[in-house]
C-alpha positions, 0 to 999 in steps of 0.5 A, spaced: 588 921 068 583 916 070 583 912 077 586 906 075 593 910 073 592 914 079 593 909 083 597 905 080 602 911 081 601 912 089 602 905 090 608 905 086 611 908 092 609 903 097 614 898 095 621 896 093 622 890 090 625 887 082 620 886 076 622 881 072 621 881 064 622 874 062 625 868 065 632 869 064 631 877 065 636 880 069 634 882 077 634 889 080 638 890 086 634 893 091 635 895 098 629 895 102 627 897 109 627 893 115 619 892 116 617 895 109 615 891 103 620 887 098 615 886 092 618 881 086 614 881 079 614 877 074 611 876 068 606 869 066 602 866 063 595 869 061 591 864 058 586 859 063 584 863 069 590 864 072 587 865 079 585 858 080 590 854 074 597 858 077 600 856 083 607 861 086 610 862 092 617 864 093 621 863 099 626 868 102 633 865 106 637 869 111 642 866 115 639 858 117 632 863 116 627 860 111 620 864 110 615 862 104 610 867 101 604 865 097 604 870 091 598 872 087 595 874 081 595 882 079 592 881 072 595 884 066 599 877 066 603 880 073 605 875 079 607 877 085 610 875 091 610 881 098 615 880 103 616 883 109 623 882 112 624 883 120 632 882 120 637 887 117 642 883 111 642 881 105 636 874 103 636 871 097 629 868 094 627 862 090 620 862 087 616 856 086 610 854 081 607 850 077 608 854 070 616 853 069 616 861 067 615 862 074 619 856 077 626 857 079 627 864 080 632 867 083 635 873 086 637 877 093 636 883 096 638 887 102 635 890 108 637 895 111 635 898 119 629 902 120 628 909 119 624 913 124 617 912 125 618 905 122 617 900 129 614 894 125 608 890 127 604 891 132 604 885 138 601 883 144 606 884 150 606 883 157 601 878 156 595 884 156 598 890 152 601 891 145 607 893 143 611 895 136 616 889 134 622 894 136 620 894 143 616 901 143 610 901 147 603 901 143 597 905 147 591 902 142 586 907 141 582 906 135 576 908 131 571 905 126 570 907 118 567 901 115 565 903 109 571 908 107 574 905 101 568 905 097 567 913 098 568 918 093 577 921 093 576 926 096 572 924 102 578 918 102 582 924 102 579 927 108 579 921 112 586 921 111 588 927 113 582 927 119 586 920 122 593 924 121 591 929 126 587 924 130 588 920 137 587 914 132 591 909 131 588 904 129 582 903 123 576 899 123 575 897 115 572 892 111 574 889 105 567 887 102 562 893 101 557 894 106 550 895 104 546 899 111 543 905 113 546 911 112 551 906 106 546 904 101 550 906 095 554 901 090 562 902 090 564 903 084 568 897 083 567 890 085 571 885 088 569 880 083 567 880 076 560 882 076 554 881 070 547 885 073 547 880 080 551 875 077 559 875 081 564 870 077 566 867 083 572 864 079 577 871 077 578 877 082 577 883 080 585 886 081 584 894 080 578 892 087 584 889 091 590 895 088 585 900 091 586 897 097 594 896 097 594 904 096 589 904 102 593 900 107 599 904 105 596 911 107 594 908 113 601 906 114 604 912 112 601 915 117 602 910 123 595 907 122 593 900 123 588 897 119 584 892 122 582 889 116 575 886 117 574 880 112 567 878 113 561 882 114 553 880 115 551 887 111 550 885 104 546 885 097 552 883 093 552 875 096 559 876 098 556 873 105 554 867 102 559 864 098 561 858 097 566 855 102 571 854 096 570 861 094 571 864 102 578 860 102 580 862 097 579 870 098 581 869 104 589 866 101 588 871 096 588 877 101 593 875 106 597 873 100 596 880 098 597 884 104 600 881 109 606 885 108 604 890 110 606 892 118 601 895 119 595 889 119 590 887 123 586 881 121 578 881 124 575 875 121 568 879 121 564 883 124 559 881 127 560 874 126 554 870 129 550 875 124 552 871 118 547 866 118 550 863 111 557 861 116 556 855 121 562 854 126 566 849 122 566 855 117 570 860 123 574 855 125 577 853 118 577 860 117 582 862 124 585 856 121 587 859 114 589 866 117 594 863 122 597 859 117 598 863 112 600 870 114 607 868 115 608 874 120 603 873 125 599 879 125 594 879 131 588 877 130 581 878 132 573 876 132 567 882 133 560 879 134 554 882 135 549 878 141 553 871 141 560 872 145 565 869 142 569 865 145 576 868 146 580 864 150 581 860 143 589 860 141 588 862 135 585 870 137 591 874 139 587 879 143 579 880 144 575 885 139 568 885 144 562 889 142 560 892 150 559 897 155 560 893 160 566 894 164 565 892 170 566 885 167 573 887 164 578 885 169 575 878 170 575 877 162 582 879 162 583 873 167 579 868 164 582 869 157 590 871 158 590 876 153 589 884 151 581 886 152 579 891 147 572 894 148 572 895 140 565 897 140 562 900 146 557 904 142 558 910 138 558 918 140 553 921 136 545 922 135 542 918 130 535 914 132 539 909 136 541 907 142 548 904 140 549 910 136 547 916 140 551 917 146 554 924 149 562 925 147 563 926 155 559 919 156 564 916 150 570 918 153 568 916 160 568 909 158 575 910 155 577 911 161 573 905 165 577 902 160 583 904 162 582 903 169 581 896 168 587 895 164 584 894 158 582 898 152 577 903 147 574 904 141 572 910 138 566 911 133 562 917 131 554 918 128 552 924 127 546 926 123 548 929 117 544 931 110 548 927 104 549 921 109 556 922 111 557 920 117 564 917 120 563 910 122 561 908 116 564 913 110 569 917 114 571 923 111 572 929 118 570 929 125 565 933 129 564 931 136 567 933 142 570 926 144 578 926 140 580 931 144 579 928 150 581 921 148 587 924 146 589 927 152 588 921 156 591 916 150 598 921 153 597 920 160 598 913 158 604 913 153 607 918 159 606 912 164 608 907 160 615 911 160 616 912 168 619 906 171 621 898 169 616 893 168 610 890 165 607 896 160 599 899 161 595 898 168 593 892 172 586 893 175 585 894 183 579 893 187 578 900 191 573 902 196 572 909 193 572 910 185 576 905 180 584 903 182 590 901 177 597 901 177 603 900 173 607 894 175 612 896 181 608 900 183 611 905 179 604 909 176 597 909 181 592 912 179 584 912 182 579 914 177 572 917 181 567 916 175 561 920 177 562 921 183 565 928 186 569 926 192 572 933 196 577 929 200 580 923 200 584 918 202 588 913 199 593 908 201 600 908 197 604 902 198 609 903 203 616 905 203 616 910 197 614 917 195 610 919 190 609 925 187 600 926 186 596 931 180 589 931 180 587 930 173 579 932 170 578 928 163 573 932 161 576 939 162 584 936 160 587 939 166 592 936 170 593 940 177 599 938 182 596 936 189 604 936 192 610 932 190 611 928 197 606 922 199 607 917 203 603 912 206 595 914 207 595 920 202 590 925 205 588 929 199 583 935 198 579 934 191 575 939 187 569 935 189 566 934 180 565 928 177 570 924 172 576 926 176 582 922 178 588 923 182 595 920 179 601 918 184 608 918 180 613 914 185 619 918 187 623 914 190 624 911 197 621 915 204 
């Protein structure tokens, strides 16, 4: 059994939907998921270029509720349409194309409640924090992979078992393959087809984009979201030069084909300002035909390398920066009205670069000046190895010291986000000593002392409660209780070592 059929096995689990033989053919009943992924198939036309002669799309109705989907081409004389339905009860479709075989289609399926570990997308909440679409709190804690899909099965197999019992949630991934050190290979299939260095920009490559779908699904089913990556400056195939009328139309034939998925992110690039070939009409088009066409409204970003973007634009739903800067992370968070992620602050590792060899406590240190300012982290790993494997860019296992020290503090987080109303994730303070957040209400307070290893302390709490305290050490994960009675000025004996903080935990009145 080949790779093609393997795959067309695996993804098969990913969707529930009706195929469709003929434009008269009976429809299948089907009862899907709330937040899962009805799929529609039909059989078309094969002659011309289907990719560029076919227009389908299909629109759902529930109640006075109307949503229409772009669908694509799947090779093979296969046409889809991908759904994504938010709200339980029975949505009935119609198709619409310009090929009658297409057009006119109609039927119905049912959505049905969640199940467990189903929370839906992911949205911004609270105005600088993220949260499922069911309400559950969501502590972004991501890491970088970008060149995994193009790797071997079984070092794509170990990716996804490394994320499965990872702090991880989030995935940086790029759809184009990527050409830079450590990563000098071809992917064994391109996206489009290709004669010795010519790409026909004209067909997409579907068993390139069926790759991905299985892919995205993994994530998903392991609760990993894919911030999917749609243009990067590291190329020797010309994807980062195409022609503006091939840019688009890649750009609605991925969102055609994976905005379904809950699970998805959109980074318009990596390093955008490296991609000398786009200029600023470029991005703004590009911005413009991700927000349009995703009908969910998937958050989405832009990652640059020496050119800040400018992320107060209505169109990015959060920042995706490239600093270590933290310092400056309240005031951006001001300046910008939305999340801060930190999604590149340099990487755990040591190969013969400063961005890629950094200590895993020094990585970890900047997960928590992150924290602290209420904002958030990402993770990335670059050891030296002998056959090149290194996680940032292919993946595969995990060998530094700082995933378990980032998952000890992403449980602290998602433990405070439970205590008390109010607003979810922390809001920074200024303090005389150390770095200072609180939870909305006042309900969490913490002080983060960085590389300063004070032996006592003194700490005002907001007046009229009482509050229990832990001191909590982020790189030998103890938490040790300081007393259960604190009012007022906290007058506090500390161990005295760096990378401490003290948490206050409201009780109720004094």
């Amino acid at each position: 059994m080949n790779r093609r059929e393997l795959l067309k096995i695996s993804s098969a689990a990913l969707f529930s939907g009706a195929a469709v033989s003929g434009a008269n053919a009976q429809r299948v009943a089907s009862v899907v998921e709330r937040w899962n992924i009805f799929e529609l198939a039909l059989d078309g036309p094969t002659a011309g270029n289907p990719f560029i002669d076919v227009t389908f799309e299909a629109t759902f109705e529930l109640g006075n509720r109307r949503i229409t989907c772009a669908g694509f081409y799947d090779g093979d004389g296969k046409y889809k349409v991908r759904f994504m339905p938010d709200e339980t009860g029975v949505w009935n479709y119609t198709t619409a194309s310009n090929r009658a075989e297409l057009n006119g289609q109609t039927g119905r399926f049912e959505c049905t409640a969640a199940r467990e570990g189903n929370r839906g997308p992911v949205r911004v909440r609270d105005g600088f924090h993220f949260g499922y679409e069911d309400g559950t709190p969501y502590v972004e804690c991501g890491t970088t992979c970008y060149a995994w899909a193009f790797q071997p099965d079984q070092t794509q197999r170990q990716t996804i078992e490394t994320l499965r019992s990872s702090p991880f949630n989030k995935l940086r991934m790029c759809i184009f393959p990527k050409w830079y050190r450590y990563n000098r290979s071809e992917p064994p299939i391109y996206p489009f087809p290709r004669t010795a260095d010519t790409n026909d920009y004209s067909t997409f490559n579907a068993a390139y984009f069926q790759h991905f779908d299985d892919l995205i699904g993994q994530l998903r089913t392991i609760g990993v979201q894919a911030d999917l990556i749609l243009f990067h400056p590291y190329d020797k195939w010309g994807y980062s030069s195409m022609p503006a009328d091939v840019d688009d139309r890649y750009l609605r034939y991925v969102i055609a084909r994976y905005a379904a998925y809950r699970n998805v992110w959109w980074s318009l690039a990596n390093e955008f300002d490296l991609l000398k070939a786009k200029n600023n009409s470029d991005w703004d088009r590009f911005a413009r035909i991700v927000t349009d066409e995703d009908p969910y409204g998937h958050l989405r970003s832009v990652h640059y390398s020496r050119v800040m973007y400018d992320y107060s634009r209505v169109w990015c739903t959060h920042a995706g920066v490239q600093s270590y800067a933290f310092e400056k992370a309240s005031d951006w968070r001001a300046d910008w009205g939305k999340p801060v992620v930190f999604d590149e602050c340099q990487y755990e590792g040591n190969i013969p670069t400063n961005w890629g060899s950094i200590t895993g406590d020094e990585l970890v240190r900047r997960f928590w000046l992150a924290a602290a300012r209420g904002v958030y982290c990402g993770h990335g790993e670059t050891y030296l190895d002998p056959n090149d494997v290194l996680w940032w860019a292919k993946g595969g296992v995990l060998r530094g010291t700082s995933p378990p020290r980032i998952a000890f503090l992403r449980k602290l987080l998602e433990e405070t986000i439970a205590v008390g109303p109010g607003p979810i994730g922390f809001t920074f303070e200024s303090a005389s000593f150390g770095t200072r957040a609180k939870r909305a209400n006042n309900y969490v307070l913490f002080v983060y002392y960085d590389v300063h290893a004070p032996a006592q302390a003194s700490i005002d709490l907001p007046a009229g409660f009482a509050y229990r305290a832990e001191y909590v050490d982020s790189l030998k994960m103890a938490r040790t209780p300081l007393g259960d009675n604190y009012s007022g000025t906290a007058e506090l004996k500390l161990p005295g070592t760096p990378f401490g903080s003290v948490w206050f935990y409201r009780k109720g009145e004094a």
